[in-house]
Structure formats: structure tokens, C-alpha cells
N, C-alpha and C positions, 0 to 999 in steps of 0.2 A: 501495581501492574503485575509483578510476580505473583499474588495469589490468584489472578485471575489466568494467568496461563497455567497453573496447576488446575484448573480445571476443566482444560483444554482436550477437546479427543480430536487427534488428526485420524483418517484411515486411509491406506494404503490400496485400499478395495475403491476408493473416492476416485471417480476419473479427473479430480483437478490435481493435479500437478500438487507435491507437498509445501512446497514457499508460496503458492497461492491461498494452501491451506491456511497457514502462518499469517501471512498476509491480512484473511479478512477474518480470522479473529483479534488482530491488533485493533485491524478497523473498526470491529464489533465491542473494543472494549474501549476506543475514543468515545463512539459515540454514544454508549453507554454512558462517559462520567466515568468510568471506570483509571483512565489516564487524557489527562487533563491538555491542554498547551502549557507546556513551562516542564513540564514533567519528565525526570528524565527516567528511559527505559532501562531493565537490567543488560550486560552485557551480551553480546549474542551467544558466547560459550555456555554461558547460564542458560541462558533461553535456551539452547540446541538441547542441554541435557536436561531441564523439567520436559521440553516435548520430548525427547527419544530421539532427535532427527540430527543430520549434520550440522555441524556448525555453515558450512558454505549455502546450506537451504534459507538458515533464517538471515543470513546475511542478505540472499538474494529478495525474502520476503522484505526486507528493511529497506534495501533500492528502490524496490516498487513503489511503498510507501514513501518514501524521500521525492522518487518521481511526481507523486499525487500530492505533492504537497504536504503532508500528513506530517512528515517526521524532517529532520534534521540533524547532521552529523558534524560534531565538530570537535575536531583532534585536543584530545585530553580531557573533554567532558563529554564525551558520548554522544549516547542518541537522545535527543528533546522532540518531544511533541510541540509540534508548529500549528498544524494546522486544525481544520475542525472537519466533520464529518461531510459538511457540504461543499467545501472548497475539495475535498478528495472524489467526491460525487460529479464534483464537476471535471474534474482533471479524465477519471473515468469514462466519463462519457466523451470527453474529443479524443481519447485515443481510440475508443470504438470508431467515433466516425471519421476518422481519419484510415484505420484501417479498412473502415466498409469503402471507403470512398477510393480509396487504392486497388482495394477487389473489381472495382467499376471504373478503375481506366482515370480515373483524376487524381491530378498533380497535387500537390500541399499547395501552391500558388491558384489553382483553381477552387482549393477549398476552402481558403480564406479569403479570397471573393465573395466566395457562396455565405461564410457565413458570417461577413461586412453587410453583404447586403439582407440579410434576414434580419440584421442589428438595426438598420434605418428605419 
């Protein structure tokens, strides 16, 4: 996983946010094969200085990915690759529609109605 973020180009000119940036080339180097489930990532102080960025950005890129399933943090042995590229694809997508559906006036309680019944 470290030589794969050495060949990482974040830009500052990028209108995503830079721990987004972070973010989907972890993602891009899961589902690459590149790091695996079981695998654990280098620290984020390492990661902050091969990208050039803060430590607190890749931290927050590292949340994201914990959120999506992807990653895994546990005190004294770091961070582990959990999950797989479509388990985080999936996570991805109900937080979009959770937030479109928030933009349109429905509750989390009518969202999971809506998508109960689209599961029948």
C-alpha cells in the first residue's frame, strides 16, 4: 500500500475537498488488489507526509472509508482493510440517497419504507 500512495498526485486546483482526494485513491487501490482485506495500512503520519497533506486530512479520508465499510480501526494494530470495493459502493450510494432524499423533504423513517418496499 505505501508504494501505491507514492504514486499518488493529489491537486489543490481539484474542486474535491483533499481527504476526498485521499479517500478514493485508497479506494482505488482496494479495488485494484492493490490492498487487500486483512491488510493493514501504513500510519496516517506516513501517509500525511508521502501525500504532502495534514495529518488530520488523511485521518478524515480514513473515517470516510471506516464509514463505507472499507477499513477498520483498532487500537494498537492500526488500520485493516475490511471490506471490498462493492460493499463500500454500496455504502456510497445510501448516503447519496439519503442525502437526496433529505434535499426532497423525507425523513430516514420514510426512506427506509421506500427502500423496504422496493426490496419486496
Amino acid at each position: 500500500m505505501a508504494s501505491t500512495m507514492l504514486r499518488v498526485n493529489l491537486s489543490r486546483d481539484d474542486p474535491a475537498e483533499l481527504h476526498e482526494q485521499v479517500a478514493a485513491e485508497i479506494r482505488r487501490a482496494i479495488a485494484e488488489g492493490e490492498a487487500a482485506p486483512g491488510d493493514r495500512l501504513p500510519p496516517a503520519r506516513d501517509l500525511a507526509a508521502v501525500l504532502g497533506v495534514n495529518r488530520n486530512t488523511v485521518l478524515r479520508a480514513l473515517r470516510v472509508l471506516r464509514d463505507e465499510g472499507l477499513l477498520d480501526f483498532r487500537r494498537g494494530r492500526g488500520v485493516t482493510v475490511t471490506g471490498t470495493p462493492d460493499r463500500g459502493a454500496v455504502v456510497e450510494r445510501a448516503h447519496e440517497l439519503v442525502e437526496y432524499g433529505r434535499r426532497h423533504g423525507y425523513a430516514l423513517r420514510e426512506l427506509l419504507e421506500i427502500v423496504e418496499a422496493a426490496g419486496s
